[in-house]
MMTF fields as JSON, N, C-alpha, C and O atoms, coordinates in Angstrom:
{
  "mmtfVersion": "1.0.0",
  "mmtfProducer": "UNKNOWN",
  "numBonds": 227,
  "numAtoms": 228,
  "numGroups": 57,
  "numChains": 1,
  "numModels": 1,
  "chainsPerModel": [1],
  "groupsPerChain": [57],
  "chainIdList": ["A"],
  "bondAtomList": [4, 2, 8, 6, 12, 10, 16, 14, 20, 18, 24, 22, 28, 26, 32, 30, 36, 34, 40, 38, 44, 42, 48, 46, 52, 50, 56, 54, 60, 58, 64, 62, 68, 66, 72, 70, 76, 74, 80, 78, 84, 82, 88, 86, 92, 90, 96, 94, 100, 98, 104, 102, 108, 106, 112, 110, 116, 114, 120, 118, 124, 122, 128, 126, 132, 130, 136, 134, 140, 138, 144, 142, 148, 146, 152, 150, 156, 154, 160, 158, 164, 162, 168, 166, 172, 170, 176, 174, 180, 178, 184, 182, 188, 186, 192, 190, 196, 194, 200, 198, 204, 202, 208, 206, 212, 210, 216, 214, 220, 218, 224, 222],
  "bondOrderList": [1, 1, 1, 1, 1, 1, 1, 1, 1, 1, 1, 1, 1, 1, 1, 1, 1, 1, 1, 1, 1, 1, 1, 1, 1, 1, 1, 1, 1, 1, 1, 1, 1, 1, 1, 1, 1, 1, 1, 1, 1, 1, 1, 1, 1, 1, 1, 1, 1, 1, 1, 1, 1, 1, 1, 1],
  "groupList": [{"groupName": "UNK", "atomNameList": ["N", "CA", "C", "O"], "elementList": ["N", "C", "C", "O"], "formalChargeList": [0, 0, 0, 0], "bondAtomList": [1, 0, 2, 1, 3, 2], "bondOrderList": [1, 1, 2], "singleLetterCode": "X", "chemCompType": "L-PEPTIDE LINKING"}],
  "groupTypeList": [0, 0, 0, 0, 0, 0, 0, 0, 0, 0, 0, 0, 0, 0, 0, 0, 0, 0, 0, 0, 0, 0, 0, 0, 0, 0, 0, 0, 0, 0, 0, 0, 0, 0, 0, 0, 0, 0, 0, 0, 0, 0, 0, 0, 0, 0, 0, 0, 0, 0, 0, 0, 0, 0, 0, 0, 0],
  "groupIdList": [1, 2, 3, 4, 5, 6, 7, 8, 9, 10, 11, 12, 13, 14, 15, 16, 17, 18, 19, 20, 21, 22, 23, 24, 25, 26, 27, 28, 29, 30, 31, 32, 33, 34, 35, 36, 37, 38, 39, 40, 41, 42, 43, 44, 45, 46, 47, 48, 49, 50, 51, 52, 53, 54, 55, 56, 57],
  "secStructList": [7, 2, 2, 2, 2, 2, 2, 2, 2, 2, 2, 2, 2, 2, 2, 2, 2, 2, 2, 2, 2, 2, 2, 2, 2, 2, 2, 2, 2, 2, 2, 2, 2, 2, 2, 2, 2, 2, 2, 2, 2, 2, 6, 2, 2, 2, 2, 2, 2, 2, 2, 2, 2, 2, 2, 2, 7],
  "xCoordList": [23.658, 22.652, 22.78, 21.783, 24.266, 24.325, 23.7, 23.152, 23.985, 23.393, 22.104, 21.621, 21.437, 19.64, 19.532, 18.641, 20.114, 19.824, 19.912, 19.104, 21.456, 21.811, 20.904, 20.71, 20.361, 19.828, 18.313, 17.892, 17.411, 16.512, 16.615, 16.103, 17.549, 17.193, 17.534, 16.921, 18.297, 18.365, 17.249, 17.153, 16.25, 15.093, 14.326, 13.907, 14.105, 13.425, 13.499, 12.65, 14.837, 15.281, 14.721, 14.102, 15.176, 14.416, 13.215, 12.667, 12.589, 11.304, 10.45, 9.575, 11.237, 10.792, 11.478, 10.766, 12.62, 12.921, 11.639, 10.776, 11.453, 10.132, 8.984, 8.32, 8.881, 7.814, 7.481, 6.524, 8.471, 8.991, 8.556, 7.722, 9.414, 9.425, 7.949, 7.541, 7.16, 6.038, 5.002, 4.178, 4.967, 4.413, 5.239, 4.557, 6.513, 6.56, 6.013, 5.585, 5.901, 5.177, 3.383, 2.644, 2.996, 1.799, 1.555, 0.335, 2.319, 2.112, 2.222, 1.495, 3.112, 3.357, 1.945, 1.606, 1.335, 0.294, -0.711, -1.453, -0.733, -1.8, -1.625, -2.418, -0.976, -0.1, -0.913, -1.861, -0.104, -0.985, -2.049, -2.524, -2.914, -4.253, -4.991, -6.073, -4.296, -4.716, -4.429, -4.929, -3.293, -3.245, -4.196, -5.02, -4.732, -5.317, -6.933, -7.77, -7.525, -8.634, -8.592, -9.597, -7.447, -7.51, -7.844, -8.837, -6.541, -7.208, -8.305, -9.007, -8.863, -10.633, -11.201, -11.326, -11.572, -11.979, -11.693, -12.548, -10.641, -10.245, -10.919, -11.627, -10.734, -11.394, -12.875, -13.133, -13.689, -14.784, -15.316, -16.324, -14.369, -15.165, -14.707, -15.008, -13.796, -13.821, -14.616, -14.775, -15.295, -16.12, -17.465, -18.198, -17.828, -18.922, -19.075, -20.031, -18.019, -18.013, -17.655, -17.662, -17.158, -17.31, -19.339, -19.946, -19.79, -21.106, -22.091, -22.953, -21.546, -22.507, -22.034, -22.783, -20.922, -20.581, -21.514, -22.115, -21.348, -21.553, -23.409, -24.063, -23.752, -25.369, -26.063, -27.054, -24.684, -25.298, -25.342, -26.279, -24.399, -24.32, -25.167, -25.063],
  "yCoordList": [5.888, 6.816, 6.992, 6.854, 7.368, 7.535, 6.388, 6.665, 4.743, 3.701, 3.501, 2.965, 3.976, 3.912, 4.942, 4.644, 5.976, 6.885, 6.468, 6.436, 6.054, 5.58, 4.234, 3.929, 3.454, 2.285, 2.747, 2.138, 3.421, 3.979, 4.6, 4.537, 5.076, 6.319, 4.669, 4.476, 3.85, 3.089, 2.314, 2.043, 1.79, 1.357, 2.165, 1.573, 3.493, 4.679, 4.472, 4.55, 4.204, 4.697, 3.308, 3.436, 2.037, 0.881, 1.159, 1.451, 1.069, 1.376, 1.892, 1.446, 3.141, 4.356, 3.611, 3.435, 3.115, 2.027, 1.246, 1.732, 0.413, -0.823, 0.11, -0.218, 0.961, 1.435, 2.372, 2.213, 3.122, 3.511, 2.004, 1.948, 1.097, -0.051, -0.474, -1.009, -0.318, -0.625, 0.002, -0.646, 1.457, 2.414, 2.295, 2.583, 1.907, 1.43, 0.426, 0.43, -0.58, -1.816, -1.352, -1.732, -0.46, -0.678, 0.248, 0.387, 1.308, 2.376, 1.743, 2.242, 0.477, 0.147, -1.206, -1.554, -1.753, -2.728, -1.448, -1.617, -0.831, 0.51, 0.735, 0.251, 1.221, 1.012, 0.02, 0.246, -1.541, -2.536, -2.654, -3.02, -2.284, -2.296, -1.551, -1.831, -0.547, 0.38, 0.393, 0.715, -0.194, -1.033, -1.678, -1.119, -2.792, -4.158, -3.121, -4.021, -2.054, -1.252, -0.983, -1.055, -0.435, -0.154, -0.727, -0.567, -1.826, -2.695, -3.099, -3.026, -3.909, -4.276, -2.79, -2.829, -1.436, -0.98, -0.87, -1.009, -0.664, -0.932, -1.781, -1.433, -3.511, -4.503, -3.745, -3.337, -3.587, -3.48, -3.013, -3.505, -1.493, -0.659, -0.871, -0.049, -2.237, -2.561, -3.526, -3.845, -4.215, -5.364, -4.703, -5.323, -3.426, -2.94, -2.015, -1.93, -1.518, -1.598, -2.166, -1.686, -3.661, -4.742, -4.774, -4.494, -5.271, -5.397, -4.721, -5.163, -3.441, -2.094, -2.143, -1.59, -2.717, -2.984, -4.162, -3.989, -5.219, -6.459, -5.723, -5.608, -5.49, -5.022, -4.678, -5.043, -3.275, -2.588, -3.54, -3.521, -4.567, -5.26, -6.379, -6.951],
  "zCoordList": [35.642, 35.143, 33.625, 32.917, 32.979, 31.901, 30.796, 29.729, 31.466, 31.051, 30.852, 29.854, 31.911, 31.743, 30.651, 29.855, 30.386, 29.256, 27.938, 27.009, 28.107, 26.31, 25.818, 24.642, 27.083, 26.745, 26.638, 25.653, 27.092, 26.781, 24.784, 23.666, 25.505, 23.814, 22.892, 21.842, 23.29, 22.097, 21.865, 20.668, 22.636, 22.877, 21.84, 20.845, 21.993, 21.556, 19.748, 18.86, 19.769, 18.591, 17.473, 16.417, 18.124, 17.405, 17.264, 16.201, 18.611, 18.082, 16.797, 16.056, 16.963, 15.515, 14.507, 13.518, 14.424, 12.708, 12.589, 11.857, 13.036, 13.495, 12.872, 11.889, 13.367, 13.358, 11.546, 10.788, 11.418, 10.147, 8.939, 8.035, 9.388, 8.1, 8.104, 7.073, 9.047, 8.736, 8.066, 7.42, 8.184, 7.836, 6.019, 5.035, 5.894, 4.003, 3.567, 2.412, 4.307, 3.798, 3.648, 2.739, 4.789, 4.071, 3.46, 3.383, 2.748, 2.096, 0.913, 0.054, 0.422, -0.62, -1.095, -2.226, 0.442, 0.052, -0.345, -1.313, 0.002, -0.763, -1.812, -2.62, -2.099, -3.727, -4.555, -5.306, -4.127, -5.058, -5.227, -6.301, -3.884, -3.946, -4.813, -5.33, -4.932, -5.685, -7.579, -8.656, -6.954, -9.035, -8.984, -9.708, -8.438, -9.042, -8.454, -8.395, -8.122, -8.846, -9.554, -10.262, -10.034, -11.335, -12.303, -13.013, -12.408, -13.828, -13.878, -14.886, -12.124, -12.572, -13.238, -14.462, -12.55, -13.188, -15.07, -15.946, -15.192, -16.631, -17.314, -18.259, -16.765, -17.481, -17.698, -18.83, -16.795, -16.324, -17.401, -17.907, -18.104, -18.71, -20.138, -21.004, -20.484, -21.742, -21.985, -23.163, -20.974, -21.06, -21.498, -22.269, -21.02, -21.238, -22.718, -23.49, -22.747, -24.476, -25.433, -26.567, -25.024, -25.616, -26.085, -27.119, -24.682, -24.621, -25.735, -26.494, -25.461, -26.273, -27.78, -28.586, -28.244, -29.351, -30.361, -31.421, -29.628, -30.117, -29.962, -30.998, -29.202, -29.372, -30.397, -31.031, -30.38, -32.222, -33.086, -33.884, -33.156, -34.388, -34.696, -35.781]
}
């Protein structure tokens, strides 16, 4: 009996690591994703006052 227990909870317990490391990996692909909006936006809005520059002139 004590065996089905400790081997359960250890089951239990991987699980939630597994489950944990995944929930960092994609917290961190969010992350990048969220850099590389950024810079496009960035580029985006120096390209456009690039644009509005060269216009006036």
């Amino acid at each position: 009996m004590e065996d089905k227990k400790t081997n359960i909870l250890e089951k239990d317990i991987e699980r939630r690591i597994k489950e944990e490391r995944y929930e960092v990996v994609d917290k961190e692909e969010k992350k990048e994703k969220i850099n590389i909006a950024n810079i496009a936006i960035v580029l985006l809005f120096i390209s456009i006052l690039f644009s509005l520059l060269i216009s006036f002139l």
